[in-house]
C-alpha positions, 0 to 999 in steps of 0.5 A: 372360879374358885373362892375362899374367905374368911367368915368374917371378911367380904369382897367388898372389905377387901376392896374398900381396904385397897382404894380410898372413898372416891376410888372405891365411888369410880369403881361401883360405878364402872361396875353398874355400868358393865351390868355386873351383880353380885355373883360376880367377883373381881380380880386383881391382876398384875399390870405384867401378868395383864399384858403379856398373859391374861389379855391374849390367853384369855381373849375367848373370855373376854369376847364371850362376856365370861370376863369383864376389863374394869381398868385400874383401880386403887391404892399404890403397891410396892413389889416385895423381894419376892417379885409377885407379892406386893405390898400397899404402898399407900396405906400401911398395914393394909393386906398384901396381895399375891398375884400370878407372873408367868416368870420361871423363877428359881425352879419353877413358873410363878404361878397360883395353883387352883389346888390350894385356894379353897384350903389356904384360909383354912391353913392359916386361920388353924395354925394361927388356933395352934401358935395362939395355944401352944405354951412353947409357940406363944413363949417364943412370940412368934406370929403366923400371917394370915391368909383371910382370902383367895381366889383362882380362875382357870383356863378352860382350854388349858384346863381340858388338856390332859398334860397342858404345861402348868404354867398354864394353868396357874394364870389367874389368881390372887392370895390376900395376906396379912401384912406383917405390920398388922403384928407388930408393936410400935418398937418393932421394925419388919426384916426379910431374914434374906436381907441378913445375906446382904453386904453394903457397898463396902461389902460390910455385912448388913447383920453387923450393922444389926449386931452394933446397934443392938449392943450385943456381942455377935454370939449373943446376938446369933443365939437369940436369932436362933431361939425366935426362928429355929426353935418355933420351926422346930417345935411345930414340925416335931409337936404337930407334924407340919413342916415349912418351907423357910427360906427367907424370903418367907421369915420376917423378923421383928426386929427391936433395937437390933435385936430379933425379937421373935419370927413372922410366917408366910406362905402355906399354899404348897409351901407347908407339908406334913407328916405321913405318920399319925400325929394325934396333934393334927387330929383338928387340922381341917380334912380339906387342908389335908387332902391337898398338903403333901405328905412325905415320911419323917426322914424326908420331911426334916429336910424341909428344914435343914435344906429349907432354912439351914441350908438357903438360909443359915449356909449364906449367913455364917460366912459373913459372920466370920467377918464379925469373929464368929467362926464357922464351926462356932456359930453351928455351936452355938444353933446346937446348944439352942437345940440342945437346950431346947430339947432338955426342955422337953423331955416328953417329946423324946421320941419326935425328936429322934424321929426328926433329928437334926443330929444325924452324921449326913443330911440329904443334898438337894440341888435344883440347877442340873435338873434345870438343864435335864428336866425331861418334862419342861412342857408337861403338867407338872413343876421340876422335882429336885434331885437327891444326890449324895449326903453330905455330912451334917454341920450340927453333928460334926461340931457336937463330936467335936465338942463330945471330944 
């Protein structure tokens, strides 16, 4: 097994943190009599992951008495949008918790790779030191959640399988997460930046209800959600070389009144990469997150950016904006002139700003869905790598021209 805490964080807080005195009383209980001590751990599991994954394929474990089945245990759990993450339903701002379900979702199986585990809390605990210090990052407000905690098991079987299918091999697992309300002021509401895709049964735009109760106009309102998302993306991938993964079932927004007050980050085990060029800044990142992080040249890793969030996320929301008198062609005016802003600010990173430019005249298209009916390697050992097709022109760099003309 692998794991990893925080210094200041045990098992034992983490249990105590999802189930009340006298749940907590029946768990040591059932756990002195199955004769366990402390060198083992135990596990969460998804009730779905559970029975149609864990009881079967890890049958031999359980035969050998390398694993034990404790029962059920704790406080209520909400599953978020995201399907495998929930969210103590019982306690609020409790942690929430990340589990496997071997679902292909999207492009991929819904596992937790061992990879990451021992480097996720060192990820989180050194971008939280960089949002914490950073002059522009601790401006804009924006939180990163933390990862105090994980934990993975493997398959031995599987594990010794030199092209066992992933999917196998990512069963059992579990990444603690701080949950978005442990940030929040009393004022402050949490919102999945996806939910701003949504319409109502009347197929109004759920933005709109936003913009209303916020009282201002729908320029001024895109405007600021701009500035509180875009810009400490930006800024951490042209400062620090570190790219995330933003679409929106990962950006929570802390909303006040209506109105995006600044941006909460999750996800940094596979979803967080990083620049193959020396950046002097991520000089303190910890050389055991560095060896696991991906790293992929400036002109890749910028699309981690506009495919990640401009792309999946921005692409869904300027059409309902049209609905509230906002042209197409405007509202990318309006993301240029916050860049723009932004980058006169900062005249002395001239030179990562052309590196990572988001003004180019075409950005990579990624698609994921042919590869779907393609993939050469459904049952091999490694995840669907998407393809990159032809460019496609950039929204930034045509509405600059026209604005230019």
């Amino acid at each position: 097994m692998i794991w990893r805490c925080d210094n200041d964080l045990d098992i034992q807080q983490l249990l105590t943190a999802a189930m009340d005195p006298q749940e907590f009383t029946r768990f040591s209980q059932v756990w002195q009599e199955n004769g366990l001590d402390h060198n083992w751990l135990p596990l969460p599991v998804h009730p779905w992951q559970w029975q149609q994954k864990i009881a079967t394929d890890f049958i031999a474990d359980f035969a050998e008495g390398r694993m034990v089945s404790l029962g059920e245990f704790g406080d209520q759990w909400l599953a978020q949008q995201s399907l495998r993450t929930l969210t103590n339903a019982s306690r609020r701002g409790g942690l929430d918790i990340k589990l496997p379900l071997t679902i292909y979702n999207t492009s991929c199986y819904r596992g937790i790779p061992g990879r990451y585990i021992a480097a996720g809390p060192l990820a989180s605990r050194w971008l939280q030191q960089v949002f914490a210090t950073d002059a522009t990052l601790v401006q804009s407000g924006a939180v990163i959640l933390g990862e105090p905690a994980a934990g993975y098991v493997s398959h031995e079987g599987y594990a010794a399988l030199a092209r066992a299918p992933y999917r196998y091999q990512e069963m059992l697992g579990v990444i603690w997460r701080e949950n978005p309300c442990r940030w929040l002021k009393p004022d402050e509401s949490p919102v999945l930046m996806a939910t701003l895709m949504e319409c109502d049964e009347n197929n109004q735009p759920l933005a709109g209800a936003y913009i209303d109760r916020s009282g201002l106009d729908a320029e001024t309102w895109l405007t600021q959600l701009f500035r509180v998302v875009v810009v400490p993306l930006y800024h951490l991938l042209c400062r620090y070389g570190v790219a995330l993964i933003a679409h929106g079932q990962n950006i929570t927004l802390a909303m006040k009144e209506g109105v995006p007050q600044r941006v909460l980050l999750k996800d940094f085990q596979g979803d967080m990469r990083l620049v193959k060029e020396a950046f002097p800044e991520m000089d303190s990142l910890p050389q055991e997150v560095r060896d696991v992080t991906s790293r992929l040249s400036a002109d890749y890793l910028i699309h981690d950016l506009q495919t990640g969030h401009f792309v999946t996320v921005l692409r869904f929301i300027s059409p309902l904006m049209v609905r509230l008198g906002v042209p197409e062609r405007r509202f990318y005016q309006l993301l240029a002139a916050v860049l723009s802003d932004y980058m006169n600010k900062h005249p002395q990173m001239s030179e990562r700003f052309a590196l990572f430019s988001l003004f180019r005249p075409q950005i990579i298209r990624v698609v994921l869905n042919p590869v779907k009916l393609t993939w050469p390697d459904q049952d091999g050992g490694s995840r669907m790598l998407p393809n990159y097709l032809e460019n496609l022109q950039n929204p930034l760099w045509l509405v600059t021209q026209e604005y230019e003309s």
